[in-house]
C-alpha positions as CSV (number, residue, x, y, z in Angstrom):
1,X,-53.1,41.9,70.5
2,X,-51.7,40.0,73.5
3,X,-49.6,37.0,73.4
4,X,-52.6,35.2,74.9
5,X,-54.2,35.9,71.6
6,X,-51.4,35.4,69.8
7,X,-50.7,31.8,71.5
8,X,-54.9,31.0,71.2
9,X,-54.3,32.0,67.4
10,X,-51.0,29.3,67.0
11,X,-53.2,26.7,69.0
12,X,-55.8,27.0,66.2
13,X,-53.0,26.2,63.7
14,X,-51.7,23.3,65.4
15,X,-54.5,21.7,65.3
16,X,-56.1,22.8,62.1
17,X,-53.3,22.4,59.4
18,X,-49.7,22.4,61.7
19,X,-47.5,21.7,58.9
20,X,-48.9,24.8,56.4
21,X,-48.5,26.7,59.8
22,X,-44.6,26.0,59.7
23,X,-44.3,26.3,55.8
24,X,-46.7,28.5,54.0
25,X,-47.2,25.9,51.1
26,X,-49.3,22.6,50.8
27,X,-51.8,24.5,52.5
28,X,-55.1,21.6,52.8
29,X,-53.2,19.1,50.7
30,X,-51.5,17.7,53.3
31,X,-47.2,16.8,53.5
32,X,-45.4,13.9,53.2
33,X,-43.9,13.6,56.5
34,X,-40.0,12.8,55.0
35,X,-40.8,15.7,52.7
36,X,-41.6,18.3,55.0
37,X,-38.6,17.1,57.1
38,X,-36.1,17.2,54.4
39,X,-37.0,20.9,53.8
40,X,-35.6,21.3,57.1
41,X,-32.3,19.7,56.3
42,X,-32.4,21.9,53.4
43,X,-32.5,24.8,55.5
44,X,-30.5,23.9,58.0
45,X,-27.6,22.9,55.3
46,X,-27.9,26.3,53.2
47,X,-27.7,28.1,56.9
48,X,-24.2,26.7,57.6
49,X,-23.0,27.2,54.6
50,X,-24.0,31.2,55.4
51,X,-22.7,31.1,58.6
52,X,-19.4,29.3,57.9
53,X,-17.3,32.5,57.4
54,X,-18.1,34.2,61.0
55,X,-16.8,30.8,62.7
56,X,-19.5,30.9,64.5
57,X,-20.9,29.2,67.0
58,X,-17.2,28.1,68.1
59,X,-19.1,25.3,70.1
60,X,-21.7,23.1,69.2
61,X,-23.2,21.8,72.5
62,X,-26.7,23.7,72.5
63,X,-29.0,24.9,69.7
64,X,-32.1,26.9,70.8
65,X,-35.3,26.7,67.7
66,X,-37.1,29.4,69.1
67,X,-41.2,28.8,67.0
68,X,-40.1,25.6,66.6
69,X,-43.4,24.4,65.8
70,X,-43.9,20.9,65.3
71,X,-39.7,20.4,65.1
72,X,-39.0,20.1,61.0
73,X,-35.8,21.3,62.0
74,X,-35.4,19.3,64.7
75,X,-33.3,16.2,62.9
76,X,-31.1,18.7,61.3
77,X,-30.3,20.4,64.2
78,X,-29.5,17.7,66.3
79,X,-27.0,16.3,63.6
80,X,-24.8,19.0,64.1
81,X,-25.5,19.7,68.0
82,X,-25.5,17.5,71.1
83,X,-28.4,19.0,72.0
84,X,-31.8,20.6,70.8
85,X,-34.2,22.5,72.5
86,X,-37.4,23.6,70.4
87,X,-40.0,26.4,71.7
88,X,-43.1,27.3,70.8
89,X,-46.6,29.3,72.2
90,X,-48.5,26.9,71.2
91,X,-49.1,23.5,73.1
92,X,-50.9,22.0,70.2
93,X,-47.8,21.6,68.1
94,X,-45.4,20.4,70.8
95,X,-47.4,17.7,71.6
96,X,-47.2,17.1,67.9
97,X,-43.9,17.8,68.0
98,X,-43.3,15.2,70.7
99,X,-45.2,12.7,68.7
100,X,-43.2,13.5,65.5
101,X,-39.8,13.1,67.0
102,X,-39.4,10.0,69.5
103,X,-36.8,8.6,67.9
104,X,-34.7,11.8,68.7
105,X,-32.4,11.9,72.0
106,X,-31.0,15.1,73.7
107,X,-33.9,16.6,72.2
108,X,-36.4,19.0,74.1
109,X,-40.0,20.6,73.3
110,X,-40.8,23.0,75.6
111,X,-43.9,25.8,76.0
112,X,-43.6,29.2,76.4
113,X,-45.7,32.1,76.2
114,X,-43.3,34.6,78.0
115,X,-41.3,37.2,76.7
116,X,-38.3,35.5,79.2
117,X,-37.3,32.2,77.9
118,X,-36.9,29.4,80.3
119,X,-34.0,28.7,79.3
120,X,-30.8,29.6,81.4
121,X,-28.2,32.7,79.9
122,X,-25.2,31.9,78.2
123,X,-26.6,28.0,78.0
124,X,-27.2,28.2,74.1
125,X,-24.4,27.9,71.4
126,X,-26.5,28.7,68.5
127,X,-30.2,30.8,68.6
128,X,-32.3,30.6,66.0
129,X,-35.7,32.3,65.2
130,X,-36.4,31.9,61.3
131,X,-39.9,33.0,60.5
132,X,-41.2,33.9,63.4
133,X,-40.7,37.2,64.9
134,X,-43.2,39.0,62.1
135,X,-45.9,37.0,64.1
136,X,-45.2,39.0,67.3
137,X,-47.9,40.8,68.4
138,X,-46.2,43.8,68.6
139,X,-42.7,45.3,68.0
140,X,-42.3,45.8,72.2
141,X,-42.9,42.4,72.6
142,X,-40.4,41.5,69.4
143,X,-37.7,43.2,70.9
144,X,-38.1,41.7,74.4
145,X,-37.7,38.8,72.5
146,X,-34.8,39.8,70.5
147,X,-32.7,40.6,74.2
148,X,-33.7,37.4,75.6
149,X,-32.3,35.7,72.3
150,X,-28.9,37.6,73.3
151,X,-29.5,37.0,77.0
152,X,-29.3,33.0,76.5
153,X,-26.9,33.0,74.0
154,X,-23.4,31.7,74.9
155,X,-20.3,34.2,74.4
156,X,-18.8,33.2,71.5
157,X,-22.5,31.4,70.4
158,X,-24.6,32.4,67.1
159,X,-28.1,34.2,67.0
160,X,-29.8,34.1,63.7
161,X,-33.2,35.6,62.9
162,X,-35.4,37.3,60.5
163,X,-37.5,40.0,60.6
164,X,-40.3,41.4,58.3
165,X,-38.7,45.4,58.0
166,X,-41.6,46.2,56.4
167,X,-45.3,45.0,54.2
168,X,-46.6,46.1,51.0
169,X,-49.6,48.8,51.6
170,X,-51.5,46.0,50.0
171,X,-51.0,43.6,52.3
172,X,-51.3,45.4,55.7
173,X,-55.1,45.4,56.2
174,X,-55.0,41.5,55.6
175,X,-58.7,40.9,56.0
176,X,-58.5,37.3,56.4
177,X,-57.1,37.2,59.3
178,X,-59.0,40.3,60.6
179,X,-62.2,37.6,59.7
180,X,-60.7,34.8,61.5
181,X,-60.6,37.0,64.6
182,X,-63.6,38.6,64.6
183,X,-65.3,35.3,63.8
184,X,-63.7,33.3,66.3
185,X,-64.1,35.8,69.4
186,X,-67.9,35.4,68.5
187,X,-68.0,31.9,68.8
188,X,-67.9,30.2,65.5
189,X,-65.6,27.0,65.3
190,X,-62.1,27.2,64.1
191,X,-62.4,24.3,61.3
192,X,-65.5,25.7,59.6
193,X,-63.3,29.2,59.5
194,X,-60.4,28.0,58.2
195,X,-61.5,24.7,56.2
196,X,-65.0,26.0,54.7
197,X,-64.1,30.0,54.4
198,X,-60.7,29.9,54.0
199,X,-59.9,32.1,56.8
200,X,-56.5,31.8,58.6
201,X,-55.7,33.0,62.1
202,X,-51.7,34.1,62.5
203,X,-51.2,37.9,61.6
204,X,-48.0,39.0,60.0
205,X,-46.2,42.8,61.6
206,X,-43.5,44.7,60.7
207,X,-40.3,45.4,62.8
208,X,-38.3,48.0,61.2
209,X,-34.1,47.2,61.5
210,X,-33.3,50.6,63.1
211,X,-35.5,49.6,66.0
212,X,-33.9,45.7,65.8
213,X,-30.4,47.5,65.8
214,X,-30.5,49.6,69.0
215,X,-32.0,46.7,71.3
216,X,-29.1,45.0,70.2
217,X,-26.4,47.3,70.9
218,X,-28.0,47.9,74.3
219,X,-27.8,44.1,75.0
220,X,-23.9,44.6,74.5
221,X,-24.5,42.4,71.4
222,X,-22.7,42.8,68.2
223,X,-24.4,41.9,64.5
224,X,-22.0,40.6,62.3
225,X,-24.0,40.9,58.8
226,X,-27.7,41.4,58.2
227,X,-29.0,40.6,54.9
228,X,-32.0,42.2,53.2
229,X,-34.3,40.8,50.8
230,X,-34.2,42.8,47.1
231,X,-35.8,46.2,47.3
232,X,-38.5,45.2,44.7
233,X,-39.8,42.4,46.5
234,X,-43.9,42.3,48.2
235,X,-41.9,42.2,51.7
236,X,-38.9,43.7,52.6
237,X,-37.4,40.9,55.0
238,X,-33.7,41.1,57.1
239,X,-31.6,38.1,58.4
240,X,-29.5,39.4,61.4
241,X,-26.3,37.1,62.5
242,X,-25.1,38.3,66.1
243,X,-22.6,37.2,68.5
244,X,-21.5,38.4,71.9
């Protein structure tokens, strides 16, 4: 898969159920919009309370959300940063993003499908990809990714991100999306897939840490911790905390 599919894929989202797309929970019910934005304050508050022993970032100018989505992390960044600048592939949910968040200055939703950011190096304090990396295409693209997250990030800044190491052999053939695919390339509309079938576009991949580890080290990074998530779990999942 190409990140042109990838991107077509996250434009279906945007427009068929955006905040699901960001969450994985309240899937058709809908969200109450303070709710869904207090889970990012949540987030964002249990982060920093992880990341206060590196003393990292030791500035707090720039935060990069890279799959920001539709911004629900957007307010609680920009409470501890001066400025916020959320990407995403998908144009659908910046505009929604955009339309969420005018009340927000210093704040910036951009587009992007390229593996190079547009975002100048050593501009961002803090980098921070949660959730978003397993929906790479691919782990060649993933790791391009994962040295531009380095590349951009300010000496002395904070990259945080997860990774999906690996998936349950019952998971991996994950006919639902295959569905959504082959259904869509063939011409049948995106709402009858997803709201009448239950189909859902965005596939999940693994990138396994060894892999994650030497792109690093050949950025000249340096990974402070990386947490896993319990061995007996469906998904084996890693947090990575670098700094340069």
């Amino acid at each position: 898969m190409s990140l042109q599919t990838n991107k077509r894929q996250w434009e279906d989202i945007g427009q068929l159920d955006p905040f699901w797309g960001m969450t994985g929970t309240n899937r058709f019910d809908g969200w109450n919009i303070e709710a869904f934005l207090n889970t990012g304050h949540e987030q964002v508050s249990q982060l920093l309370r992880q990341i206060e022993p590196f003393k990292r970032p030791e500035q707090w100018s720039t935060v990069l959300d890279f799959g920001c989505g539709v911004g629900r992390l957007a307010p609680a960044w920009r409470t501890h940063f001066e400025h916020y600048i959320g990407i995403d592939i998908a144009e659908s949910l910046i505009v929604k993003a955009r339309q969420l968040h005018t009340n927000l200055s210093k704040v910036d939703f951009v587009v992007s499908a390229s593996t190079t950011l547009p975002i100048a190096s050593n501009s961002c304090d803090m980098v921070y990809a949660w959730g978003v990396l397993q929906h790479v295409p691919n782990q060649t693209i993933a790791l391009c990714y994962v040295a531009d997250f380095v590349r951009v990030m300010r000496p002395g800044g904070l990259l945080v991100f997860t990774t999906l190491d690996s998936i349950h052999p019952v998971y991996r053939l994950q006919p639902r999306r295959r569905a959504y695919a082959l259904l869509r390339t063939v011409g049948v509309p995106a709402v009858i897939l997803y709201h009448h079938l239950r189909l859902y576009p965005h596939e999940v991949h693994p990138l396994p840490g060894q892999h994650v580890i030497a792109r690093l080290k050949a950025t000249g990074a340096r990974a402070l911790q990386c947490d896993e998530s319990p061995s007996n779990a469906p998904h084996r999942w890693r947090t990575y905390y670098v700094t340069k």
